[in-house]
C-alpha positions as CSV (number, residue, x, y, z in Angstrom):
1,X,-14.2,-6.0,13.2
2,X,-13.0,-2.9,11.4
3,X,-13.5,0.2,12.6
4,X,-14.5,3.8,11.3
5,X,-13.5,7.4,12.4
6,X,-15.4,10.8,11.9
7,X,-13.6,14.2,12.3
8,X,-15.2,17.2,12.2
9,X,-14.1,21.0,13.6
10,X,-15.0,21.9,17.0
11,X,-17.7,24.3,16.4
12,X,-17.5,27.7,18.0
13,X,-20.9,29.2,18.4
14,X,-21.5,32.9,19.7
15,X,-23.1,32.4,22.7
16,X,-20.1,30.2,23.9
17,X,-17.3,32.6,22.7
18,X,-15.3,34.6,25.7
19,X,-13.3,37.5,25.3
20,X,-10.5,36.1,23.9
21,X,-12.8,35.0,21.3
22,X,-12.4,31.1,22.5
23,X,-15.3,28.9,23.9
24,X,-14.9,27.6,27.7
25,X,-14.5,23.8,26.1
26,X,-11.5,25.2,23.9
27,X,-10.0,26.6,27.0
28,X,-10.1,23.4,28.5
29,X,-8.5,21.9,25.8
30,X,-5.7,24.1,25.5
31,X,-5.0,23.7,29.6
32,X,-5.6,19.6,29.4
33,X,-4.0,19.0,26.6
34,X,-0.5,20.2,28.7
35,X,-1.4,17.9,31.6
36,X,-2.3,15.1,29.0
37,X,1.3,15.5,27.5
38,X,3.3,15.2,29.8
39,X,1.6,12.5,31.0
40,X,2.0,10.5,27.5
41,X,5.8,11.6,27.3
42,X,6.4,9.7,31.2
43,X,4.3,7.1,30.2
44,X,6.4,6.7,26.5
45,X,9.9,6.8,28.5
46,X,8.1,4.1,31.0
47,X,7.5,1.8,28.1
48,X,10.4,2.4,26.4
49,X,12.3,1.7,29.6
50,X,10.7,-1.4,30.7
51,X,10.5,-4.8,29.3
52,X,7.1,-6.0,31.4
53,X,4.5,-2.7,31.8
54,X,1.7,-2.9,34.6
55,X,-1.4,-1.2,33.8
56,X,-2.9,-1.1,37.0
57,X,0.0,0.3,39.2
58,X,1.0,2.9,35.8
59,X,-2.4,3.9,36.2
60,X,-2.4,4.5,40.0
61,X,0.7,6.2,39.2
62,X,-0.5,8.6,36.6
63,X,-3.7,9.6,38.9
64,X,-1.7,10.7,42.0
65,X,1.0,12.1,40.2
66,X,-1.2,14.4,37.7
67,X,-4.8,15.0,39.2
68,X,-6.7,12.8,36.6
69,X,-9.2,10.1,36.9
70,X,-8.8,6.6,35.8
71,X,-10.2,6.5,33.3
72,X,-8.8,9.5,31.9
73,X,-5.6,8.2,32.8
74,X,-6.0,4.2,30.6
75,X,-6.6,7.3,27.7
76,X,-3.0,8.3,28.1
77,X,-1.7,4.8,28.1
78,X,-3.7,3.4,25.6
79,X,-2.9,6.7,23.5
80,X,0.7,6.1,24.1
81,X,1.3,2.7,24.1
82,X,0.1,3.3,19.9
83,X,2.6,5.9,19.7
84,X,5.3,3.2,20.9
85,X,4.5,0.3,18.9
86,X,4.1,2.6,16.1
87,X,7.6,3.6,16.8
88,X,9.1,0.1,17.0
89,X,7.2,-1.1,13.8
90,X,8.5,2.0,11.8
91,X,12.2,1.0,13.4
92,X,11.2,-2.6,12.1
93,X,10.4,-1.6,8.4
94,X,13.0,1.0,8.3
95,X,15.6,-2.0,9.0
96,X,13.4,-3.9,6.6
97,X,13.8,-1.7,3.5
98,X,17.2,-0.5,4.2
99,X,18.5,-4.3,4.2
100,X,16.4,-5.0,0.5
101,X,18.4,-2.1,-0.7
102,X,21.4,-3.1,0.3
103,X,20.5,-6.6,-1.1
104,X,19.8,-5.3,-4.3
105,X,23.0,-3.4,-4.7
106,X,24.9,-6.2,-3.5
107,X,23.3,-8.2,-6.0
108,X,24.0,-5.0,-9.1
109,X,27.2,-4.7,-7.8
110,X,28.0,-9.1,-8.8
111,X,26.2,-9.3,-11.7
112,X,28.4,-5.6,-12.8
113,X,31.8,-7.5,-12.2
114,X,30.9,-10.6,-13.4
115,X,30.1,-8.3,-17.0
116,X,33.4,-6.9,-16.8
117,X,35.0,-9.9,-15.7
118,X,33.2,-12.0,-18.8
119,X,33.9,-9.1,-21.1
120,X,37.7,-8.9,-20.3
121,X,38.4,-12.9,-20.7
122,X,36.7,-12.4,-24.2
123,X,39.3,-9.7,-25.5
124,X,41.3,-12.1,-23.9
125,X,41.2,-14.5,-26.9
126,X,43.5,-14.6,-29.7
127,X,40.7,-14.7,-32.2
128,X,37.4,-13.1,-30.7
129,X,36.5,-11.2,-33.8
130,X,35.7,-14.5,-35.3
131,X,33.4,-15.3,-32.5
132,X,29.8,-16.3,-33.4
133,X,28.4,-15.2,-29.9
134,X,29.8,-12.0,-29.4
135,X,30.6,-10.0,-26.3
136,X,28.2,-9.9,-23.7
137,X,29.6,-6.5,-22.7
138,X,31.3,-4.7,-26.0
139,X,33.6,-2.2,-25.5
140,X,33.3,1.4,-26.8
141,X,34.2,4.7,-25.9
142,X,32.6,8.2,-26.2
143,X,34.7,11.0,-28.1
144,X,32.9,13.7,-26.0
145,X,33.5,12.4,-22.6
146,X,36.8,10.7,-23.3
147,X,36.1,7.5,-21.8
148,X,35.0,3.9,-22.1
149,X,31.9,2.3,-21.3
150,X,33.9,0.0,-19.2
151,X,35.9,2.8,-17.4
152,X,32.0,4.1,-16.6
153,X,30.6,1.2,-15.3
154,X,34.0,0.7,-12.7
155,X,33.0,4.3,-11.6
156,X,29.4,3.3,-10.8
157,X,30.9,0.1,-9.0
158,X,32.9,2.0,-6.7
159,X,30.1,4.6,-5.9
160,X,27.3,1.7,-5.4
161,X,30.1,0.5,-3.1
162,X,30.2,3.4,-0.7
163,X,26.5,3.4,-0.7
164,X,26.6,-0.3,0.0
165,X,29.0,0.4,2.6
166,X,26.9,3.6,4.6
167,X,23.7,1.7,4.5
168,X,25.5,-1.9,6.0
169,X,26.9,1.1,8.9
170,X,23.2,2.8,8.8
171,X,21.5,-0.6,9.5
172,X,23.5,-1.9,12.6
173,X,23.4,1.6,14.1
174,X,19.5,1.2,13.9
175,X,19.6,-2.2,15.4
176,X,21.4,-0.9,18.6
177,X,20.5,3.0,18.8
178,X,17.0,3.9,21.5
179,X,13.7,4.3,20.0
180,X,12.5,7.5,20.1
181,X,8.7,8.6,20.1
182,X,7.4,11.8,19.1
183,X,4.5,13.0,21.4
184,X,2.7,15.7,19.7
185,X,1.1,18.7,21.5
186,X,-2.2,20.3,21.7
187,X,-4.2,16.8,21.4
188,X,-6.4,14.8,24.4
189,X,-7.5,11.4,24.0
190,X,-10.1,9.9,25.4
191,X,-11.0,5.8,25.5
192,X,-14.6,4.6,25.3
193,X,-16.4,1.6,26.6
194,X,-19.1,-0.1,25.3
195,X,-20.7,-0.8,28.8
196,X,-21.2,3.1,29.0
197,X,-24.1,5.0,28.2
198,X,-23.2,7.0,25.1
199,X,-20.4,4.5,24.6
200,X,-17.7,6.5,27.0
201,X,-18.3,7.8,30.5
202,X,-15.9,10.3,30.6
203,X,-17.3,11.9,26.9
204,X,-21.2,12.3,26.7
205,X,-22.5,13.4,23.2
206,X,-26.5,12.6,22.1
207,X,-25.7,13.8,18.8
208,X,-26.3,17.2,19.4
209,X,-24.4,18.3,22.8
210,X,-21.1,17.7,23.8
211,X,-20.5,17.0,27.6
212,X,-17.1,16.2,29.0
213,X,-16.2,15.1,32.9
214,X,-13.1,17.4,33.9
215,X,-10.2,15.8,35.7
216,X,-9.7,16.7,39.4
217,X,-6.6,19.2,38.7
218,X,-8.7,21.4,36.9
219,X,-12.0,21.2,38.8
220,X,-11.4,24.5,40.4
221,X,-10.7,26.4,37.1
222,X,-13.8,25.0,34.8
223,X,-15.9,23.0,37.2
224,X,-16.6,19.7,37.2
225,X,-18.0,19.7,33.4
226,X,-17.5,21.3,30.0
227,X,-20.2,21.6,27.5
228,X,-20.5,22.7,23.8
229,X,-23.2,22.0,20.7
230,X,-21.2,19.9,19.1
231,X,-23.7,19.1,16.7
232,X,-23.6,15.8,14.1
233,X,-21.4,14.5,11.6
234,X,-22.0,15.3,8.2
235,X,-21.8,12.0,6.1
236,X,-23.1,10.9,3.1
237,X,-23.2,6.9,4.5
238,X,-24.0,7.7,7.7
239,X,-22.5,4.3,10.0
240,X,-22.3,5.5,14.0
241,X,-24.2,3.4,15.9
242,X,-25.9,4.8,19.1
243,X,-24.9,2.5,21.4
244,X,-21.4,0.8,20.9
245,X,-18.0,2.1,22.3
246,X,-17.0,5.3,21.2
247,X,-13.4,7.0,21.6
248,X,-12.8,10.4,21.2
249,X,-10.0,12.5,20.1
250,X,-9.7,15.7,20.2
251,X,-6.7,17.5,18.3
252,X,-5.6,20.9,17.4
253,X,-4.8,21.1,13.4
254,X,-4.1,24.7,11.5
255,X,-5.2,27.0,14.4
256,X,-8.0,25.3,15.0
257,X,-9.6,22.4,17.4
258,X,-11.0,19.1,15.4
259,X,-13.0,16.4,17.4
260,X,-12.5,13.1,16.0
261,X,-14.9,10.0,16.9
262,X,-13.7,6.6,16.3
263,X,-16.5,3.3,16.7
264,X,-17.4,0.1,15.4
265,X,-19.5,0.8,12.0
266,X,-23.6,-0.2,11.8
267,X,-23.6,-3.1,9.1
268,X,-24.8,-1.6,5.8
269,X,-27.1,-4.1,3.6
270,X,-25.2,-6.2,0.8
271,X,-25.5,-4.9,-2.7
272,X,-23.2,-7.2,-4.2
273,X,-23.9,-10.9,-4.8
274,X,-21.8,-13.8,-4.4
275,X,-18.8,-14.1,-7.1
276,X,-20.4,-17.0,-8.9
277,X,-23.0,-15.0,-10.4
278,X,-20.2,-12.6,-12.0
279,X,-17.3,-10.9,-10.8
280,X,-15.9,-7.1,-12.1
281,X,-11.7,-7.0,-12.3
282,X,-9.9,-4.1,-12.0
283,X,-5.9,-3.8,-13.4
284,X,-4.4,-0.8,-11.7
285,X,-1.9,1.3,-14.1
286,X,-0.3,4.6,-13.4
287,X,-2.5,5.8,-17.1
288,X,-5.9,3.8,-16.6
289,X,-7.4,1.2,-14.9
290,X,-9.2,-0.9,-16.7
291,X,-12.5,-3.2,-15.5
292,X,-14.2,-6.3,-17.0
293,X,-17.5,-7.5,-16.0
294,X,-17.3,-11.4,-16.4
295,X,-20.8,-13.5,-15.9
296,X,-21.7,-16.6,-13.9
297,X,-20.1,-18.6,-17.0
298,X,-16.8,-17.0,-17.2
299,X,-17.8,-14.8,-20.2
300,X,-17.2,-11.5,-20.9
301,X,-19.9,-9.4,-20.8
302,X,-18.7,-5.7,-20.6
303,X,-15.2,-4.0,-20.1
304,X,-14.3,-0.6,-20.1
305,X,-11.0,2.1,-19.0
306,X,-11.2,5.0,-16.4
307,X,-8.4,7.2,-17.7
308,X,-6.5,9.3,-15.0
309,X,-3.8,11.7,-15.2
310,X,-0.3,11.7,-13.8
311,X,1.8,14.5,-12.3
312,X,-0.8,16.1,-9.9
313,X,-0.7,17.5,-6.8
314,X,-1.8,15.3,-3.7
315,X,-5.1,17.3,-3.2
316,X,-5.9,17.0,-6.9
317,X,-4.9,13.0,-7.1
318,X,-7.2,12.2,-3.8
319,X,-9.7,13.8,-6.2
320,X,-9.3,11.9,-8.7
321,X,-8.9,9.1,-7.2
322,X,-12.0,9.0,-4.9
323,X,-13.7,9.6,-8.8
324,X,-12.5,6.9,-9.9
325,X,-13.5,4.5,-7.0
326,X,-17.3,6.2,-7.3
327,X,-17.4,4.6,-11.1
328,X,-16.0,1.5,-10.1
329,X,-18.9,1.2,-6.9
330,X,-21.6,2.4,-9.5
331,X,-20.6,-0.3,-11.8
332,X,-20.3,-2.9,-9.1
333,X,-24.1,-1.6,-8.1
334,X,-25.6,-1.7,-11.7
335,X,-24.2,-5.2,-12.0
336,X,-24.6,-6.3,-8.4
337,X,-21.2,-8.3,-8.2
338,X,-18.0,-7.6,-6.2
339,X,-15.0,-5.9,-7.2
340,X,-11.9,-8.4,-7.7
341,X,-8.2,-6.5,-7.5
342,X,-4.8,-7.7,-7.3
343,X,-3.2,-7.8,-4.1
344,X,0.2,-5.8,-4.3
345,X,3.1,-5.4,-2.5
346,X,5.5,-2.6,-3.7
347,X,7.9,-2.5,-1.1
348,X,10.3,-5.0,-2.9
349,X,9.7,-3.5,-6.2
350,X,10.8,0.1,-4.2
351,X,13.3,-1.2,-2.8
352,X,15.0,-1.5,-6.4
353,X,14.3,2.0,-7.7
354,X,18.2,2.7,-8.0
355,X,18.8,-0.4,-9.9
356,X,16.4,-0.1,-12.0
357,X,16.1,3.5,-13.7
358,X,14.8,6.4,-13.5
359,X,11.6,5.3,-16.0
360,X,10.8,2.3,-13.7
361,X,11.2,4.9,-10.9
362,X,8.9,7.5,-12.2
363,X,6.5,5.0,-13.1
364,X,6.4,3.4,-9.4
365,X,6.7,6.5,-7.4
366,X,4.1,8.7,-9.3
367,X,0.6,6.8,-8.5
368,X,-0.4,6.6,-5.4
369,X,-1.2,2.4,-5.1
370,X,-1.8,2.1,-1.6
371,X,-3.8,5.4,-0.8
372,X,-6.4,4.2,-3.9
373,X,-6.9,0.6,-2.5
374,X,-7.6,2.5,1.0
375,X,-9.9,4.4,-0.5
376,X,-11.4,1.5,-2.5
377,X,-12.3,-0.1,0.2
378,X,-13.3,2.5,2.6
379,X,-16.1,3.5,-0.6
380,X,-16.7,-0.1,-1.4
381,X,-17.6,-0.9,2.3
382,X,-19.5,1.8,2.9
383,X,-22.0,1.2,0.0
384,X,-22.1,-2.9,0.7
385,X,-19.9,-3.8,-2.0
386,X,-17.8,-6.6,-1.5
387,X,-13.6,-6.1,-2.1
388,X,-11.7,-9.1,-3.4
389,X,-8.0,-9.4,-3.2
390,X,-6.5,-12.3,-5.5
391,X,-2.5,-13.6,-6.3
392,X,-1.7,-11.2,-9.2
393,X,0.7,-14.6,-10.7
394,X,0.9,-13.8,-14.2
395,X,-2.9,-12.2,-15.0
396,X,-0.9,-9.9,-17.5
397,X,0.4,-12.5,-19.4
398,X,-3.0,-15.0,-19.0
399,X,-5.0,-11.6,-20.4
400,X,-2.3,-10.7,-23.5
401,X,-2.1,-14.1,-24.6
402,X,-5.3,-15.3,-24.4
403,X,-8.1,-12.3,-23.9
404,X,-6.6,-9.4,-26.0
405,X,-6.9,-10.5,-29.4
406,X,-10.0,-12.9,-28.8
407,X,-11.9,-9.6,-27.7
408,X,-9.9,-7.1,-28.9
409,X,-9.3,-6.0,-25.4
410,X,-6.6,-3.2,-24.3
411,X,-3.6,-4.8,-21.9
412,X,-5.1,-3.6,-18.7
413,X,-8.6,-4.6,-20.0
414,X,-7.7,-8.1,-21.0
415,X,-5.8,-8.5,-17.2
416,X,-8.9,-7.2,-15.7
417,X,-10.5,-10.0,-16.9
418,X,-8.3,-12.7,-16.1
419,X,-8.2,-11.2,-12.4
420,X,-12.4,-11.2,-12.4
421,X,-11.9,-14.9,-13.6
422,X,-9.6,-15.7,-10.9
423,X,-12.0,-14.2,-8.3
424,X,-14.4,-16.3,-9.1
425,X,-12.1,-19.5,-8.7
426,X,-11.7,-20.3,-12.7
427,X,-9.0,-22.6,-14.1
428,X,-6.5,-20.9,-17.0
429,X,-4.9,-23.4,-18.7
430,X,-2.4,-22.9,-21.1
431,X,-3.7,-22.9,-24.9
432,X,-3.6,-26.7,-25.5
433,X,-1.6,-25.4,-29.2
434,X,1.9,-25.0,-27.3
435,X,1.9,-27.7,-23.9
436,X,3.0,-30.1,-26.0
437,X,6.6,-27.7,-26.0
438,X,6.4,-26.8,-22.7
439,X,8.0,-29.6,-19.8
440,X,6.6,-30.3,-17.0
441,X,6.3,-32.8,-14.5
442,X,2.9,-34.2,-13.7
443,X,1.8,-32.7,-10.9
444,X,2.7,-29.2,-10.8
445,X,0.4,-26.1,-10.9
446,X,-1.0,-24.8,-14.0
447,X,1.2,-21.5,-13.2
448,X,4.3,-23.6,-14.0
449,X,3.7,-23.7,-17.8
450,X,2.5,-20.3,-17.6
451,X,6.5,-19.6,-16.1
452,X,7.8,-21.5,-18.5
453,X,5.6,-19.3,-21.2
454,X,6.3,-16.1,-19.9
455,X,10.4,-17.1,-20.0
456,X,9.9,-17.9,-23.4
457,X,8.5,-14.7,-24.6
458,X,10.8,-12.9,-22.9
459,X,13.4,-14.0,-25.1
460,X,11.2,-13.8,-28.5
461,X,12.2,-11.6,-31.1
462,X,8.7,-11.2,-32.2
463,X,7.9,-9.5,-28.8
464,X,8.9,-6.5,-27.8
465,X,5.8,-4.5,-26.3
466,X,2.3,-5.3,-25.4
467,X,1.0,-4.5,-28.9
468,X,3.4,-7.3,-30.6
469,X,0.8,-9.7,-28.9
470,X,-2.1,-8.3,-31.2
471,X,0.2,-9.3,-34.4
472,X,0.4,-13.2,-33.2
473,X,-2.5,-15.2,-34.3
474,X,-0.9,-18.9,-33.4
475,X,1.0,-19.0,-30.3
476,X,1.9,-22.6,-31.3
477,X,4.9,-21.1,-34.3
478,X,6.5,-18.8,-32.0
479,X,6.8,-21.7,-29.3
480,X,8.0,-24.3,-31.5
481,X,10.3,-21.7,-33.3
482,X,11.7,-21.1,-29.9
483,X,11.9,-24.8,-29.1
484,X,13.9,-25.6,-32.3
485,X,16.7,-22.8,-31.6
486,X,17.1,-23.8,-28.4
487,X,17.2,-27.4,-29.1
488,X,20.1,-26.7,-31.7
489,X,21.4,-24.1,-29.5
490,X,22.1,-27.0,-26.8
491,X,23.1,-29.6,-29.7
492,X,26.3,-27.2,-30.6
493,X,26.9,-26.9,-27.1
494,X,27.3,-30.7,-26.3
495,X,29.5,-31.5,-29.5
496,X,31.8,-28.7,-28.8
């Protein structure tokens, strides 16, 4: 089950404040949190070390060498065996992005030469000016800069080349070089139980007071406990349970101490019903997102766009962002349905960035996809609205071709409301106008024709941005246009 975590600052009250204007809990801190790390460093050179780890005889270990109690000491393990396999799954996806990159400029790199290569055995010919095909890569040159197009793209194959090169070096220097794992400062951790009253024996808190069993090596300087009003947590959906494990961390952050509680969330009462009463979509765009509420029928029954603006800072975006998820959680309320979204993977896509341009790159890099979904569903969950993640397989092109001129929708608008449809497990078939042009073998999934579709109007002349597909009120011409040159296109190429 998923869990929650609550983090507020360590209060400092008056009463409680010493000389050196600190509380006696903050003192401890500062001298535990020593002991604490260099227990987590030994124990993070142990792992690392090691290919089998005990926890029993580690924990013995950690209690002689450093004065602690047990379970003070399955804190530092458990705190540091995260840090580790943190460490090994960022080695992993570090491998794992820098090998797409170098699989996508491997891949620039042949298609470049096989350009030049193509465009070179054209000139070749005695009599290409007469050719009826044309160059695929023409040759031109540029008076300012004194060169050829061709003499330009050679220069960008040799450079792609070196980087090709470093990152093939980079990548099996990762796969053989030690892990390292950074074990920050000024932090204690602190592992609960649910069998415990107040969910951790070493950390007691009723809500109001804070009371914390101190380790053996520092019994003679604080006593055998620490107290402080720690008070409650201020939340607006308020989910800690009383009874329940509860693990506690406490970590200094900007001069000052934060106490963090993490716990198993109370179950808030479903708002939403189930999808086949009505589903809202949401399509994501770096401009907008756009919703559609579809009903138990599959009808559109409302649709909408939350505009948001690019280019702030990260303080300002999380803003905006969290705004945006509030409307989406009030509409999902007034209509008491779930939310259906697309579920996206831009690591590839990132991967490509230098391939690509620096448009696509900009457009990629400036919204913040994963840190609004996280939100999403942190507000969603919170307020008992269900989140539903669906194949994002061509709901652009399902929405443009059939949605956007049938309800006059916007692009994102008329994709919203494919994705709803596909939430609620709804067929969409091709328009019956144009499978008569379309091939393909009985059997096959309905997204086949809608591949074979979307090739087709990648290569239409009538088509060249998302508002061409308002201008086109029978799919059925451009299709069989497209079928007829083709077929003649193939015709010359047999009897030649």
């Amino acid at each position: 089950m998923p869990t929650l975590t609550y983090v507020k600052g360590l209060p400092t009250p008056a009463e409680e404040l010493n000389s050196l204007g600190l509380t006696k809990f903050e003192m401890f801190l500062a001298a535990y949190s020593s002991v604490f790390h260099k227990a987590a460093c030994e124990t993070a050179n142990h792992l690392l070390a090691v290919n089998s780890f005990h926890d029993s005889s580690w924990n013995t270990h950690l209690q002689k060498t450093y004065g602690i109690s047990r379970r003070h000491a399955t804190g530092v393990i458990r705190f540091t065996e995260g840090a580790v396999n943190a460490s090994k799954e960022s080695r992993k996806l570090h491998i794992k992005t820098l090998e797409g990159k170098l699989k996508s400029l491997n891949s620039w790199i042949t298609k470049s030469e096989k350009k030049l290569s193509d465009s070179a055995k054209f000139y070749a010919r005695k009599n290409w000016q007469k050719s009826k095909t044309g160059c695929r890569f023409p040759l031109s040159c540029s008076l300012k800069f004194r060169a050829t197009n061709w003499q330009h793209l050679k220069f960008q194959i040799h450079n792609k080349k070196r980087r090709a090169y470093k990152l093939s070096q980079q990548i099996e220097h990762l796969k053989t070089a030690p892990i390292q794992t950074v074990i920050s400062k000024n932090q204690v951790f602190v592992v609960g139980s649910k069998d415990e009253s107040f969910g951790n024996h070493v950390c007691q808190w009723d809500g109001a007071n804070f009371k914390l069993r101190v380790p053996a090596c520092l019994e003679s300087r604080f006593g055998k406990y620490v107290q402080t009003k720690l008070g409650n947590f201020d939340c607006l959906h308020y989910r800690l349970p009383e009874d329940g494990a509860k693990t506690w961390h406490f970590f200094r952050k900007h001069n000052k101490w934060n106490a963090a509680v993490k716990f198993t969330p109370v179950p808030v009462n479903r708002v939403s019903r189930h999808s086949a009463y009505g589903c809202i979509g949401i399509d994501i765009n770096p401009g907008s997102i756009g919703w559609a509420y579809v009903d138990k029928d599959g009808n559109l029954k409302s649709h909408g766009q939350i505009p948001l603006q690019m280019g702030l800072p990260s303080g300002k975006q999380d803003a905006q962002i969290v705004e945006a998820c509030l409307q989406l959680a009030r509409l999902a309320t007034t209509f008491a349905c779930p939310i259906v979204c697309e579920k996206l993977d831009f690591s590839t896509k990132k991967e490509q960035l230098r391939e690509r341009g620096r448009k696509y790159a900009r457009m990629l890099s400036g919204w913040a996809y994963s840190r609004f979904y996280k939100l999403l569903e942190s507000i969603l969950s919170n307020r008992g609205i269900y989140l539903m993640k669906v194949n994002p397989a061509y709901t652009s092109l399902i929405g443009l071709v059939k949605y956007a001129r049938q309800y006059g929708l916007a692009s994102d608008e008329a994709a919203a409301l494919a994705i709803a449809r596909r939430g609620m497990r709804l067929t969409e078939n091709v328009p019956g106008s144009i499978t008569a042009y379309l091939s393909v073998k009985d059997g096959k999934h309905v997204w086949s024709l809608w591949n074979q579709l979307n090739n087709i109007l990648k290569s239409c002349a009538e088509i060249s941005s998302r508002h061409d597909y308002f201008s086109i009120s029978n799919w059925e011409l451009v299709v069989k246009r497209w079928s007829e040159q083709s077929g003649q296109s193939k015709r010359k190429r047999t009897s030649s």
